[in-house]
N, C-alpha and C positions, 0 to 999 in steps of 0.2 A: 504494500500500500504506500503510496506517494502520496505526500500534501503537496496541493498546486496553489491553492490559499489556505495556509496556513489555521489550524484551528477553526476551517471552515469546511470545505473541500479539496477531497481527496479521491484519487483514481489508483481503480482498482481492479483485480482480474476476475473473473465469474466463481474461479477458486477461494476470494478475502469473499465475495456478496455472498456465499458459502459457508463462511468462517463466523458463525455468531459470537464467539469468543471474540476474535479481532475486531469482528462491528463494536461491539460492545466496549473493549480496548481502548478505541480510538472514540468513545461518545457518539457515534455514528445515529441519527436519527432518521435519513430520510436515505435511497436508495432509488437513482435512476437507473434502472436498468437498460441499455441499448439494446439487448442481443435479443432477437426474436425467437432464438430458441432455447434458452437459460430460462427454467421460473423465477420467478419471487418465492425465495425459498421462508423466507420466516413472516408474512403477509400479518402474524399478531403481533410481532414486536419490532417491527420499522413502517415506515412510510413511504410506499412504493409509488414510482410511475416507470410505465413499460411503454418504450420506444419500438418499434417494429420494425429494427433494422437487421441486415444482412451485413456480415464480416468480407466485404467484397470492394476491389477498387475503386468500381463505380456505381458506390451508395449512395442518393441524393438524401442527403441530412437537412439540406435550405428546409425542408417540410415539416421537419418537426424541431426546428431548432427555437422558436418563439414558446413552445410547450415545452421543451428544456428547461430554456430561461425562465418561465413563469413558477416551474418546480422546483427548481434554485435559488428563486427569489424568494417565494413561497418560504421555502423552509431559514431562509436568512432570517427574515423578517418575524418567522417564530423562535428566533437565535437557537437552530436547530442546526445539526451536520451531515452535510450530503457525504 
C-alpha cells in the first residue's frame, strides 16, 4: 500500500482491498474499487464504490472519473480514508 496523499489516500492492489487487517492498519474507511472483476470483499465494514473497469491499455476512464472524484471527495469531507 502507497500513500499518494498522505493520511488521506492510498493505492492499493486487489491483494491490500483483500487485506482487512491492512485496511484496518492504515484507518482505511472508504474503498474504490476499479476492477470489474474483484468484489467488495468486506461490503459491512468499508464504504465501497465499484468502477466497471477493465485492466487493459485502452480503458476509457474520462467516464467514470467525475464518480471517482465525487467518492473521494465524499469520503474527505467525512474526514474518512480512501
Amino acid at each position: 500500500i502507497s500513500a499518494v496523499i498522505p493520511d488521506f489516500l492510498f493505492l492499493g492492489s486487489a491483494a491490500v482491498a483483500a487485506d482487512k487487517d491492512k485496511l484496518q492498519k492504515f484507518k482505511i474507511t472508504h474503498v474504490l474499487n476499479t476492477a470489474w472483476q474483484i468484489p467488495n470483499v468486506y461490503p459491512d465494514d468499508f464504504t465501497y464504490r465499484k468502477l466497471h473497469l477493465a485492466d487493459k491499455l485502452h480503458q476509457p476512464i474520462l467516464d467514470v472519473f467525475d464518480e471517482a472524484y465525487e467518492f473521494i471527495d465524499s469520503a474527505a469531507q467525512g474526514h474518512g480514508r480512501v
